[in-house]
C-alpha positions in Angstrom: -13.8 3.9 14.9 -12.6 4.6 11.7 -10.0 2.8 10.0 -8.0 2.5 6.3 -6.8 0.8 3.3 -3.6 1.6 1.9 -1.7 0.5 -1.0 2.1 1.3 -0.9 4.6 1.1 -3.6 8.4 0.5 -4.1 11.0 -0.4 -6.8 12.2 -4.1 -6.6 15.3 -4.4 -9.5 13.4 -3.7 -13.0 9.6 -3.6 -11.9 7.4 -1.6 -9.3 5.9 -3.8 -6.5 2.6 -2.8 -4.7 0.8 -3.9 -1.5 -2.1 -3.3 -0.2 -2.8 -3.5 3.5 -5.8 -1.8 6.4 -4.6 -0.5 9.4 -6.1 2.1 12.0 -3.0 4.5 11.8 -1.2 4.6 8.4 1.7 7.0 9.2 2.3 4.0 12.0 1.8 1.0 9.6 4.1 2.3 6.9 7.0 3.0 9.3 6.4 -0.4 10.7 6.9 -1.7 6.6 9.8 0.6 6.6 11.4 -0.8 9.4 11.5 -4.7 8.2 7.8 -5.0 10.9 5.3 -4.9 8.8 4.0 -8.1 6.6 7.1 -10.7 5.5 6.6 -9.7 1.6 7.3 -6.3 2.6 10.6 -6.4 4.6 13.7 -5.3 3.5 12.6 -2.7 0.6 11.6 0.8 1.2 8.0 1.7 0.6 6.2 5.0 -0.1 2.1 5.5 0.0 0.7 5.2 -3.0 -3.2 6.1 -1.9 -5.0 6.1 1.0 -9.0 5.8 1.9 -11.0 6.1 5.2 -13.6 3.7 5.7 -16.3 3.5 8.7 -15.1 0.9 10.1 -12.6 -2.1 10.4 -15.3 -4.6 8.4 -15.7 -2.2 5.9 -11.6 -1.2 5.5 -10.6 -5.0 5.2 -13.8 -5.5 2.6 -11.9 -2.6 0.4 -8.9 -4.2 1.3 -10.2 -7.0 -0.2 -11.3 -5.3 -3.7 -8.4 -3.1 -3.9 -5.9 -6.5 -4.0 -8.3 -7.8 -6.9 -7.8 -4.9 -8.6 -4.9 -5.5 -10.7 -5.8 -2.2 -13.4 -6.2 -0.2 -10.4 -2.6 -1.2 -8.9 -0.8 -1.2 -11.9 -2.0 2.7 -12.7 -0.4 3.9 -9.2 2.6 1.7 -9.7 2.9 3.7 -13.2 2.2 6.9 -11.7 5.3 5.9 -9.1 7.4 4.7 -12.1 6.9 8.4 -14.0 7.9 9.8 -10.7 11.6 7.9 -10.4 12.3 8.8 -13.6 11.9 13.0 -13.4 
């Protein structure tokens, strides 16, 4: 069954905040964020999907999941690209 990792982005005051999660539905899992249900750092801020991949398989989603949150350079280039798009 396949499954994905997802990293979702918001504003918090001054900076841009990122997350990075796995889920089998991610439409689901970011309205679940949205709604104050997904993971405790997330609640109360509105988040939009930053990137999405499909993976084979639950093991291999949470192993990206795993890279992706050590991925600071990675992170920090969507949470710019979400910056440039608040500001137009």
């Amino acid at each position: 069954m396949p499954a994905f990792v997802y990293v979702l982005g918001t504003l918090a005051k001054n900076r841009h905040l990122t997350y990075v999660g796995w889920t089998d539905d991610v439409a689901r899992r970011l309205a679940q964020h949205n709604a104050g249900k997904g993971a405790r750092t997330t609640r109360g801020r509105v988040w939009v999907l930053l990137h999405s991949e499909c993976c084979a398989s639950r093991r291999a989603a949470m192993s990206r999941e795993w890279h992706l949150k050590r991925d600071r350079a990675f992170r920090r280039k969507l949470a710019q690209a979400l910056k440039a798009e608040h500001t137009r």
